[in-house]
C-alpha positions in Angstrom: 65.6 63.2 1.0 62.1 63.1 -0.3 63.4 60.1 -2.6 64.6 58.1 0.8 61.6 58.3 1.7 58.9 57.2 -1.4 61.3 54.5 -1.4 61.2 54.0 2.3 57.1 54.1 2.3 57.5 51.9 -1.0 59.8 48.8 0.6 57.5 49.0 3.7 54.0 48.8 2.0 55.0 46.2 0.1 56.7 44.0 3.0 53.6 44.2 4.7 51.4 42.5 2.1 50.0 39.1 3.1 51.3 36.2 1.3 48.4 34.4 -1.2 48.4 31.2 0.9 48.2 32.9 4.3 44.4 32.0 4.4 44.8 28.8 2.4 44.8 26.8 6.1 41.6 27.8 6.8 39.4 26.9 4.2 38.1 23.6 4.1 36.9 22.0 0.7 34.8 19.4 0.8 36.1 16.9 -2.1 33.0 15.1 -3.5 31.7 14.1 -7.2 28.5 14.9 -8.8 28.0 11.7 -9.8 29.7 8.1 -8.3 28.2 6.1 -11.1 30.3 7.1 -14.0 33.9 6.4 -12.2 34.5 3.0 -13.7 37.3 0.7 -13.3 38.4 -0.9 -16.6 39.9 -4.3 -16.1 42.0 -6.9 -18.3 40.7 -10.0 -19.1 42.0 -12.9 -16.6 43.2 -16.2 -18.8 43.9 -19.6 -17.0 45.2 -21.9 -18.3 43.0 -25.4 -17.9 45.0 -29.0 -18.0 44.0 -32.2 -18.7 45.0 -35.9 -19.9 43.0 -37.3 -23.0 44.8 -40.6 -24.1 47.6 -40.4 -22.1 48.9 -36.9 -23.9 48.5 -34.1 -22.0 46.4 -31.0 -23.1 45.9 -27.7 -22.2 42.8 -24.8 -23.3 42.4 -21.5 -22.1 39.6 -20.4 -20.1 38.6 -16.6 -19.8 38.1 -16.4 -15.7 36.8 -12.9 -16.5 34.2 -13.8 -19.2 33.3 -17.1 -17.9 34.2 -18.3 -21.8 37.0 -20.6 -23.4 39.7 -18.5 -25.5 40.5 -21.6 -27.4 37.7 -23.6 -29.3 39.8 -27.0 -28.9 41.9 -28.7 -26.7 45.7 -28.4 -27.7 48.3 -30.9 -27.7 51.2 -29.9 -25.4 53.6 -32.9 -26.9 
């Protein structure tokens, strides 16, 4: 009988525990960072192509819309 009841006193303690995220509602954290300056967005490069006619033959030269720069040094030939 004594048994019954240490286990009895045992199952009821440990039903009446609170569960670990019981509380969790009610505490409010306020999401900020120490410093705002070091996130930094890393982009790629943006490349257009630029078109043209030069003696009746088409060309065409990349321009780096990112840089502000030409990829190519020269005007290419399409044909």
């Amino acid at each position: 009988m004594r048994k019954k009841l240490v286990m009895f006193l045992m199952v009821a303690s440990c039903l009446q525990t609170v569960p670990a995220d019981f509380f969790a509602a009610d505490i409010e954290v306020p999401q900020t960072y120490e410093d705002e300056s070091k996130i930094q967005v890393l982009a790629d490069d943006v490349i257009v192509y630029k078109y043209r006619l030069y003696n009746g033959k088409p060309q065409y030269r990349r321009w780096n819309q990112t840089k502000g720069c030409w990829v190519d040094s020269k005007w290419i030939d399409m044909v």
